[in-house]
C-alpha positions as CSV (number, residue, x, y, z in Angstrom):
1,X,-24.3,-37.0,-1.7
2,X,-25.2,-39.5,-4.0
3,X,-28.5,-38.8,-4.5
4,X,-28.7,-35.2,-5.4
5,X,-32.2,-33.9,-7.0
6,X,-30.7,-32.8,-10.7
7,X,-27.8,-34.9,-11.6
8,X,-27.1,-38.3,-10.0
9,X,-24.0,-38.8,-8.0
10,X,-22.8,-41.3,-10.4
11,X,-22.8,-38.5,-13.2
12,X,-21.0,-36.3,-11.1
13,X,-18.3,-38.9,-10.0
14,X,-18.0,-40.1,-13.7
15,X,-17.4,-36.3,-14.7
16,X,-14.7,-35.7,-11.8
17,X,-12.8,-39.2,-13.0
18,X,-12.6,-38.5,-16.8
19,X,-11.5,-34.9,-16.0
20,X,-7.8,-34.4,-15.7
21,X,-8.2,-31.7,-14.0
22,X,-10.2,-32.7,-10.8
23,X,-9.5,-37.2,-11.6
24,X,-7.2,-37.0,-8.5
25,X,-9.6,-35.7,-6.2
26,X,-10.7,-37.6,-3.4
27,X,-14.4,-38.5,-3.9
28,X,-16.8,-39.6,-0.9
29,X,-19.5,-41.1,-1.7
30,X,-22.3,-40.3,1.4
31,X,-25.5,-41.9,0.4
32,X,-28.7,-42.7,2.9
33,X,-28.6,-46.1,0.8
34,X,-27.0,-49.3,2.0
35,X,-27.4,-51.4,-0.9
36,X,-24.2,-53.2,-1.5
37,X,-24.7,-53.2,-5.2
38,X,-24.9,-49.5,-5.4
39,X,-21.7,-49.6,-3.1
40,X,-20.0,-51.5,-5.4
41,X,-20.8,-49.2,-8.5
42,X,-19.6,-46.6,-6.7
43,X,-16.1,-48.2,-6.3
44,X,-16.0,-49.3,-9.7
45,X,-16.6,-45.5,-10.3
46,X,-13.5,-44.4,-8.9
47,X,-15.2,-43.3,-5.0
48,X,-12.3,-43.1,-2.4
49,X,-15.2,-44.1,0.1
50,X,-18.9,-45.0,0.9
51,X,-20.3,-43.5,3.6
52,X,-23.6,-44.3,4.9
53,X,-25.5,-41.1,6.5
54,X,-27.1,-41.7,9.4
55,X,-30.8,-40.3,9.5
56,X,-31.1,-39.0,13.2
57,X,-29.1,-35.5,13.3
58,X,-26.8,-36.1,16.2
59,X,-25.9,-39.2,14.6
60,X,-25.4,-37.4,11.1
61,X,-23.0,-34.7,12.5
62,X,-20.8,-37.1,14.7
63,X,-20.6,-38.8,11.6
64,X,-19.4,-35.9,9.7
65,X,-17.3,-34.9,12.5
66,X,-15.6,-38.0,12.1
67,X,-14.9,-38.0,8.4
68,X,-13.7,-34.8,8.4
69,X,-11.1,-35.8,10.8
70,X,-10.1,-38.7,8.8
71,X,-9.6,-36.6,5.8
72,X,-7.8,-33.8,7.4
73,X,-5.7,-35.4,10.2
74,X,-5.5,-39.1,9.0
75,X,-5.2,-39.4,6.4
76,X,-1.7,-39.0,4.0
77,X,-1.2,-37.7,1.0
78,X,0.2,-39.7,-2.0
């Protein structure tokens, strides 16, 4: 989540990039924010993907659902 209540998202995504331990991680970004700017920052930031999160729950966990597929079925490998 990109807006987390102690560090921001950005700080974490900065720390997982300039770590070689965890820089080939895939990082999703899942933010409640659709501001294209912020989008873009994340990118710049090294984010695999942005993901805006629904509000209403049922929405929220379909949603989820869905990544989760595309990450574990989907989705290949380097």
């Amino acid at each position: 989540d990109m807006n987390l209540p102690k560090i921001a998202g950005s700080e974490v995504l900065r720390r997982i990039r300039s770590d070689e331990r965890t820089n080939h991680i895939p990082v999703v970004s899942l933010t409640d924010s659709c501001n294209e700017g912020e989008r873009a920052k994340y990118y710049d930031l090294g984010a695999n993907s942005y993901i805006e999160k629904p509000v209403e729950v049922p929405k929220f966990i379909k949603a989820l659902s869905e990544v989760g597929f595309y990450w574990a079925v989907l989705n290949k490998a380097p």
